[in-house]
C-alpha positions as CSV (number, residue, x, y, z in Angstrom):
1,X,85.0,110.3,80.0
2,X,86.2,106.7,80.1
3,X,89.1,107.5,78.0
4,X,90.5,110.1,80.0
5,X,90.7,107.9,83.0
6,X,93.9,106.6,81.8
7,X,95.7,110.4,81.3
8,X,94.5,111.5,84.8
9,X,95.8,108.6,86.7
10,X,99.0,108.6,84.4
11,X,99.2,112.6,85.7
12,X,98.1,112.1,88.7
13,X,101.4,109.6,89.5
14,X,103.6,111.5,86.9
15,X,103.2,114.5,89.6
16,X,103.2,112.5,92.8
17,X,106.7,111.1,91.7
18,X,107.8,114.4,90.9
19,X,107.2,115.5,94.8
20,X,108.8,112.3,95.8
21,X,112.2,113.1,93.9
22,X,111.8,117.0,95.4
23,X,111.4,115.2,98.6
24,X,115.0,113.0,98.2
25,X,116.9,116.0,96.6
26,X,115.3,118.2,99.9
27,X,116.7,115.3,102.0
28,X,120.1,115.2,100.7
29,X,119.9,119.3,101.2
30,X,118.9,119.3,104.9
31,X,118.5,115.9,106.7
32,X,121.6,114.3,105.9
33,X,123.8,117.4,106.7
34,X,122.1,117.7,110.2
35,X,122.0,113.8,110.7
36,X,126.1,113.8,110.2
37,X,126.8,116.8,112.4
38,X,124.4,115.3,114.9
39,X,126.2,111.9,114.2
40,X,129.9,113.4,115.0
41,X,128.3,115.4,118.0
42,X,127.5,111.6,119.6
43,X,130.9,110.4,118.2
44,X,132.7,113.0,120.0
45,X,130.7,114.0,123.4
46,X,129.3,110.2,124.3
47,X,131.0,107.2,122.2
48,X,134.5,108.1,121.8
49,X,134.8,109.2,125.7
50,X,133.2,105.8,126.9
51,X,135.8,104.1,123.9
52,X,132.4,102.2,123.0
53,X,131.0,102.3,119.7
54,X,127.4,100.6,119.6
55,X,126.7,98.5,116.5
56,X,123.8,101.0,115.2
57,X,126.5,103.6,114.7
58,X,128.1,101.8,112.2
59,X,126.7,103.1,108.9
60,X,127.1,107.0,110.0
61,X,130.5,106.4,110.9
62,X,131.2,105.1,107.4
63,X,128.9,108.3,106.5
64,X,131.1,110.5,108.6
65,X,134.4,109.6,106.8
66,X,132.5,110.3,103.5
67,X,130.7,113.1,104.1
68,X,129.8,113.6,100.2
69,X,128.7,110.2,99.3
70,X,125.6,109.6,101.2
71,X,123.9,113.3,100.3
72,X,125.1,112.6,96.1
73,X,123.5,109.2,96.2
74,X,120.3,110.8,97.4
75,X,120.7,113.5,95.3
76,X,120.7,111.3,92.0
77,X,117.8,109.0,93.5
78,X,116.1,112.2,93.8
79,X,116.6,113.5,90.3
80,X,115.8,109.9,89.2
81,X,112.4,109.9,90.5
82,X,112.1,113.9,88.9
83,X,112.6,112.4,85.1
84,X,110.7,109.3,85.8
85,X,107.8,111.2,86.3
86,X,107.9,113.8,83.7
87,X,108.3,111.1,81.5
88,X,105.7,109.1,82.6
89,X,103.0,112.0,82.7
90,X,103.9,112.7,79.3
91,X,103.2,109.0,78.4
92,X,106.7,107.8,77.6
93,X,105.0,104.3,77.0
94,X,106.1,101.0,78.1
95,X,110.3,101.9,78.8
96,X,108.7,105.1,80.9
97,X,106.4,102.7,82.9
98,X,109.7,100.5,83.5
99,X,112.0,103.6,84.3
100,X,109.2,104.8,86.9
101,X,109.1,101.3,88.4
102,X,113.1,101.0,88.5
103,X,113.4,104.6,90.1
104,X,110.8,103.9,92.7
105,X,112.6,100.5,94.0
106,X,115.9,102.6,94.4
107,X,113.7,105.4,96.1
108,X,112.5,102.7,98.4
109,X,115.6,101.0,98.8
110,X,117.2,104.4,99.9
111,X,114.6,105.8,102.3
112,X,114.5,102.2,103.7
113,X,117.8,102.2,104.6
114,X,117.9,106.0,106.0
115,X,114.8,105.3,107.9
116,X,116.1,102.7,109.7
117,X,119.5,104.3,110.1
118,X,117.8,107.7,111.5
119,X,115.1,105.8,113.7
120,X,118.3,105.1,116.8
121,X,120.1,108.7,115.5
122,X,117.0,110.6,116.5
123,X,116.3,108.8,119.8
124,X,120.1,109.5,120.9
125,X,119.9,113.0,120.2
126,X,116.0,113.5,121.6
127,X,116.9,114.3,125.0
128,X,119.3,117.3,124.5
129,X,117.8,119.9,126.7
130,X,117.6,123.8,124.8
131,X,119.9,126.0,124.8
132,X,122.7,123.2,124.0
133,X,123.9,123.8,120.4
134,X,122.7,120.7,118.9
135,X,119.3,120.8,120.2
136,X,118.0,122.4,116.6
137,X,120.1,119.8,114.7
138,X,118.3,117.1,116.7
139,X,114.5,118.3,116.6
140,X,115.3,118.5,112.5
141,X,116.6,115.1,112.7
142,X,113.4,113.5,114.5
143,X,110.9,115.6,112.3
144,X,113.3,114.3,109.4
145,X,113.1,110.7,110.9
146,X,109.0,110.4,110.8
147,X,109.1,112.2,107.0
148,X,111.3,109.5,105.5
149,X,108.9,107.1,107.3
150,X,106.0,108.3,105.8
151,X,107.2,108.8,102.6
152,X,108.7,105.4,102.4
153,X,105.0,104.2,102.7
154,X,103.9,106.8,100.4
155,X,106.9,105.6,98.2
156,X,105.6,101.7,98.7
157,X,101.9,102.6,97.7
158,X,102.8,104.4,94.5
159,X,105.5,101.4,93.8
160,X,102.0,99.0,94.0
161,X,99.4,101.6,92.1
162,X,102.2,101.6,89.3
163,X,102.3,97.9,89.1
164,X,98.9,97.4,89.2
165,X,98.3,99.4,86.4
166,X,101.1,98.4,84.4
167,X,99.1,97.5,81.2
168,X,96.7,100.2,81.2
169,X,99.2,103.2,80.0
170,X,100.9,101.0,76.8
């Protein structure tokens, strides 16, 4: 029984990194297209009338002018996490264990940064009554906003169960 500790909790993270790289390529598939419309709906209606850009809006204007970038990058983080863990359930050693590692700090790195980008994008858009176009894009944007939250921490707990049992899959 002892001995099959090691295989379980190998599985067991092999799988949950699996759902987090489904999760990213999901993201790049529906948040970040409703995030950019939502983004050029406040360009248009409320920052580009007033001919004041706040500095929060910074990052999805650079987003806007590339539509394709941001959604690709999550895309390959996603896919990333996907191999990582099939290799690591199917005990790819020591360079899977390092792989796993490397593809959860970019994972972490990304929904960081989206997080925090969302958080003021989802506020903006929050009080659009219904019946207004947008109001869909906008309740998918908050609901997206407290998912990449709580899959960062989910994210930042497997990063510190995989480094704590570095040694123990070799």
């Amino acid at each position: 029984m002892l001995s099959d500790q090691p295989r379980t909790t190998r599985t067991v993270l092999g799988i949950g990194t699996i759902i987090h790289g489904a999760f990213l390529i999901g993201v790049s598939v529906v948040t970040l297209p409703a995030a950019l419309r939502v983004a050029e709906i406040l360009y248009a209606e409320d920052f580009d009338r007033a001919g004041i850009v706040p500095q929060w809006f910074g990052p999805w204007h650079l987003a806007m002018s590339h539509p394709n970038v941001l959604p690709v990058v999550f895309l390959v983080v996603g896919a990333a996490l996907v191999v990582a863990g099939v290799l690591f359930t199917k005990g790819g050693g020591l360079r899977a264990h390092q792989w796993l590692e490397g593809a959860l700090l970019s994972a972490m790195a990304c929904c960081l940064i989206l997080a925090v980008a969302l958080t003021p994008l989802s506020n903006m858009g929050g009080d659009w009554t219904r019946g207004v176009p947008a109001y869909d894009l906008s309740r998918t944007v908050i609901a997206s906003t407290v998912a990449v939250w709580v899959d960062l921490v989910l994210l930042v707990a497997t990063a510190v169960i995989v480094k704590r049992t570095r040694g123990q899959f070799a």
